[in-house]
N, C-alpha and C positions, 0 to 999 in steps of 0.2 A: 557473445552478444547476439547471434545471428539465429543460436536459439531458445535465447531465453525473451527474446521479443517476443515471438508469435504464440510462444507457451502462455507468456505471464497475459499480453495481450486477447487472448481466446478468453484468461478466467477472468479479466476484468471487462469484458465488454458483457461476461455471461453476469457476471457482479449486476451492471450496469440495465440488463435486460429485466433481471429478474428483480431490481429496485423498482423500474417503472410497471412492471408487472405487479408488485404487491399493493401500488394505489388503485384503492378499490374504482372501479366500474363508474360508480356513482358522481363522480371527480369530473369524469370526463362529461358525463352528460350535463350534470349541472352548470359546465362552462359553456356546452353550446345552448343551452337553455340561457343562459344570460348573454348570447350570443358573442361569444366570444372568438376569435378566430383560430386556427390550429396551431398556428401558432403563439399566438396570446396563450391559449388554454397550456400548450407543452410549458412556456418559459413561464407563467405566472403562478400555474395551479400544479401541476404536475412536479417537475422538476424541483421544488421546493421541498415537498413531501419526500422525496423520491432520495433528496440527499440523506435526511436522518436514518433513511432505511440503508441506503448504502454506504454511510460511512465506516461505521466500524470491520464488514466486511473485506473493505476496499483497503482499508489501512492494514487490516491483518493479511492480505496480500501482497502489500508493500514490503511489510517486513519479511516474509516469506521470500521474496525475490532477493531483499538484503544477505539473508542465508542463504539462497540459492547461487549466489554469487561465488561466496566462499566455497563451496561445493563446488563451483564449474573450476575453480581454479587449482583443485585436487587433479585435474586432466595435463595440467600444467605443472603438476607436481617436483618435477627437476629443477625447472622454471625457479620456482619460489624455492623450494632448498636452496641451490645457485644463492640466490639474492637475499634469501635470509642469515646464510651463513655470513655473505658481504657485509652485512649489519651488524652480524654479529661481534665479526673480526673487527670491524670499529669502534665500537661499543665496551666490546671485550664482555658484553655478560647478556648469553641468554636469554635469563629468567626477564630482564629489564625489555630485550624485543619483543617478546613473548606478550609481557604484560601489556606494553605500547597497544600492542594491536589488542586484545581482550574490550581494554580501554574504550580504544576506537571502535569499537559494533558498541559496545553499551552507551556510549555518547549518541549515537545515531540510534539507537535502538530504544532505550529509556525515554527519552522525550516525547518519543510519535507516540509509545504506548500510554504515557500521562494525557497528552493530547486528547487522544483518543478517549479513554473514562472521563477525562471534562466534559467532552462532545457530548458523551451518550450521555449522561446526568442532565445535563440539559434539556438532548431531546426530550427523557424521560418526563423530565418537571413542565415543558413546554406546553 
């Protein structure tokens, strides 16, 4: 955990930079032209725009961090043999723990990614 924080966090604030970075120039003038204030202009005009740009990056970093997960637990690799064999021995089968967990990332995993193509169809048609 200690460092997949400042990793995953470095690419989603750079996600988050480079979202309000893509609305154009013209955005911000136009709200102090209607006199809006810096803050009015970031939370009404900006930030709205700023999401359809950053969502689907933002979510394919989510998931990325989900497989990054299982990955950092490869460090711990005894660890989990240990505790998967314990499963196993109760279970009495493998193939059935095995699948348990396949399962479990495509439960977490399959929905964010439908999520996510609903999102962008939308912004797209917005």
């Amino acid at each position: 955990m200690l460092a997949l924080t400042p990793y995953q966090g470095a690419y989603i604030a750079e996600v988050f930079r480079a979202g309000i970075e893509a609305v154009p120039r013209g955005q911000w003038e136009a709200s102090r032209v209607l006199g809006l204030s810096r803050v009015q202009t970031f939370g009404g005009v900006i930030l709205p725009q700023t999401r359809a740009i950053v969502l689907p990056p933002l979510v394919g970093q989510y998931l990325s961090l989900i497989k990054d997960t299982s990955i950092a637990v490869v460090i711990g690799y005894v660890e989990l043999v240990r505790q998967g064999q314990a499963v196993i021995d109760r279970v009495g089968d493998p193939t059935s723990s095995y699948l348990a967990v396949a399962v479990l990332y495509f439960v977490i995993c399959y929905p964010l990614s439908v999520l996510v193509r609903r999102m962008e169809r939308k912004a797209v048609t917005a």
